[in-house]
C-alpha positions in Angstrom: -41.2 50.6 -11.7 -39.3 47.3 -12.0 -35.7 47.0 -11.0 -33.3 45.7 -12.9 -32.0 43.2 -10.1 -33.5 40.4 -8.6 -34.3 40.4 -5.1 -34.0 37.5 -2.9 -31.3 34.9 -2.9 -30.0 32.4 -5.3 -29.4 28.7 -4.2 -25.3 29.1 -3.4 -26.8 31.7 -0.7 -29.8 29.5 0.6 -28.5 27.0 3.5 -31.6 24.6 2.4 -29.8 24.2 -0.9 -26.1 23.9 1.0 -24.4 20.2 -0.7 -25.4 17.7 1.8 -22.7 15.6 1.1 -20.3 17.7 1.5 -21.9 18.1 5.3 -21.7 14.4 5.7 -18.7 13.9 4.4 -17.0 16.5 7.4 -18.8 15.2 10.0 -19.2 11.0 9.7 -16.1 9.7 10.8 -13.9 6.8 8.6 -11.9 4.0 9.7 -8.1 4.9 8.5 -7.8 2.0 6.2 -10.1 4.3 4.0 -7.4 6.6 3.3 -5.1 3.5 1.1 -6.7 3.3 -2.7 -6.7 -0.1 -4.3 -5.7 -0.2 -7.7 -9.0 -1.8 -8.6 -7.3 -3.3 -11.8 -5.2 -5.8 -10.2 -8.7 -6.9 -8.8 -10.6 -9.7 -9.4 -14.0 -8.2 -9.1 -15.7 -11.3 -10.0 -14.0 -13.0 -6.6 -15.2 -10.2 -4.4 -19.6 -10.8 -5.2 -19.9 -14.2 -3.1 -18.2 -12.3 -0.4 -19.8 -9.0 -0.3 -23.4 -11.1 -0.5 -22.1 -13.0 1.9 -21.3 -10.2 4.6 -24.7 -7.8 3.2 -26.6 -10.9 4.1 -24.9 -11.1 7.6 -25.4 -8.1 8.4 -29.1 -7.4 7.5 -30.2 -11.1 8.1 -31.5 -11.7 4.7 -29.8 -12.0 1.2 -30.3 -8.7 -0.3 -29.3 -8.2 -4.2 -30.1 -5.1 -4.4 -27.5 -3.8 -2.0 -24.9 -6.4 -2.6 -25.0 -4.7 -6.6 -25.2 -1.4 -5.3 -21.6 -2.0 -3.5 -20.4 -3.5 -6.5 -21.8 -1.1 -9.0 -19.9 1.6 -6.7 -16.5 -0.4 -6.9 -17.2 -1.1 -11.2 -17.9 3.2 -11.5 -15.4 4.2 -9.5 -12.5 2.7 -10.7 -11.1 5.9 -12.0 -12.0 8.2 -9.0 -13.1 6.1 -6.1 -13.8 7.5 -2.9 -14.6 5.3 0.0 -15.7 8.0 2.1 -18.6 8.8 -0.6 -19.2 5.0 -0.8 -19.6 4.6 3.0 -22.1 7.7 3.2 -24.2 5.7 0.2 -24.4 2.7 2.1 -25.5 3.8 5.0 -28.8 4.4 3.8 -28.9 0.7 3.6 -26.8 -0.5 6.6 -27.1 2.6 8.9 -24.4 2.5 11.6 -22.5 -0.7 10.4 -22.1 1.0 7.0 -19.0 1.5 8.3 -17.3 -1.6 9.9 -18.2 -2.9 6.5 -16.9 -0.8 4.4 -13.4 -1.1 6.8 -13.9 -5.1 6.1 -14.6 -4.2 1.9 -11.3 -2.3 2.2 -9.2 -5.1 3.9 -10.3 -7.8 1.6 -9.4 -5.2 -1.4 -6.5 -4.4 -0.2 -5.8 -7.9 0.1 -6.6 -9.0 -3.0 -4.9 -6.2 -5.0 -1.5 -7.8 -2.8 -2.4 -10.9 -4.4 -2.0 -9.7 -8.1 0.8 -11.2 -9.9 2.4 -10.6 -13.6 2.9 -13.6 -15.8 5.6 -13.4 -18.5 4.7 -14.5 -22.0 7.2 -16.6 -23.7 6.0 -16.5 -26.9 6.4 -12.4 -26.8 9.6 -11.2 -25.1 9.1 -7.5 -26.2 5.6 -7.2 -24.2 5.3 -6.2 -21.2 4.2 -9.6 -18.5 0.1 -9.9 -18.4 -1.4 -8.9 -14.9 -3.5 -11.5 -13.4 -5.6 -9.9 -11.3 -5.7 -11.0 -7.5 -8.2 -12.7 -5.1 -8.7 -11.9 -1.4 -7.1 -14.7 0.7 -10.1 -15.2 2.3 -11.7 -16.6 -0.8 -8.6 -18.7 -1.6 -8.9 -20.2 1.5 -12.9 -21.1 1.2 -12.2 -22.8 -2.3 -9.2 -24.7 -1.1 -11.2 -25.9 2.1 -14.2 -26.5 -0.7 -11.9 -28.3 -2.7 -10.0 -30.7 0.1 -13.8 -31.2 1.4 -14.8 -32.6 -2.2 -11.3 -34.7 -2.7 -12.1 -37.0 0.8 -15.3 -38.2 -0.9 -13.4 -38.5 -3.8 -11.6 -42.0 -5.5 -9.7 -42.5 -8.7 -11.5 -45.3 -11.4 
């Protein structure tokens, strides 16, 4: 006769079914600047893609798009609930061991940027609250000034 339990295990009790990630996640080691969240809305997203292609290409030695929207695809998604750590152990199927130092590099120039966010008042509407601007890493500031002063030697007024 049949029982009326099952035998065997189901997949909470099967260590081939155990959650990966959560594995990974207890034993890769983060850099501490991981543990700050930047408020990704006082980002300028659109400021961060030249430099995130910029460093993926670096660091694989060939412009890759697919991985440079990956890392921004992560940052868009997760602007409710981002977790770097969960980012880092994505990327490094890509980037193995210098998933990483970039992520720790991603971080800095978010961090920066997100200091670099500034309210402007509107004059026209005292009772509303001043609009955010969102900010842009120093870094980028920088290469578009140096751009710019570069462009204004060859420049002369008509």
């Amino acid at each position: 006769p049949m029982s009326k339990f099952f035998r065997g295990t189901d997949s909470t009790q099967d260590p081939r079914f155990a959650n990966k990630t959560k594995k990974l996640l207890a034993s890769t080691s983060f850099a501490p600047i991981l543990s700050r969240t930047p408020d990704l809305a006082k980002i300028h997203l659109d400021s961060i893609k030249d430099w995130v292609s910029a460093r993926i290409t670096a660091l694989l030695g060939f412009d890759d798009e697919v991985v440079s929207g990956f890392v921004l695809s992560q940052l868009e998604a997760g602007a409710a609930d981002l977790d770097p750590r969960q980012i880092q152990i994505n990327m490094t199927g890509f980037l193995g061991d210098r998933a990483g130092p970039f992520l720790a590099e991603l971080w800095e120039v978010l961090l920066d940027a997100e200091s670099n966010a500034t309210s402007i008042p509107d004059p026209s509407n005292k009772s509303n609250p001043p609009r955010l601007v969102p900010g842009v890493p120093t870094s980028v500031l920088e290469s578009k000034r140096k751009e710019l002063r570069q462009h204004a030697v060859g420049w002369t007024p008509r």
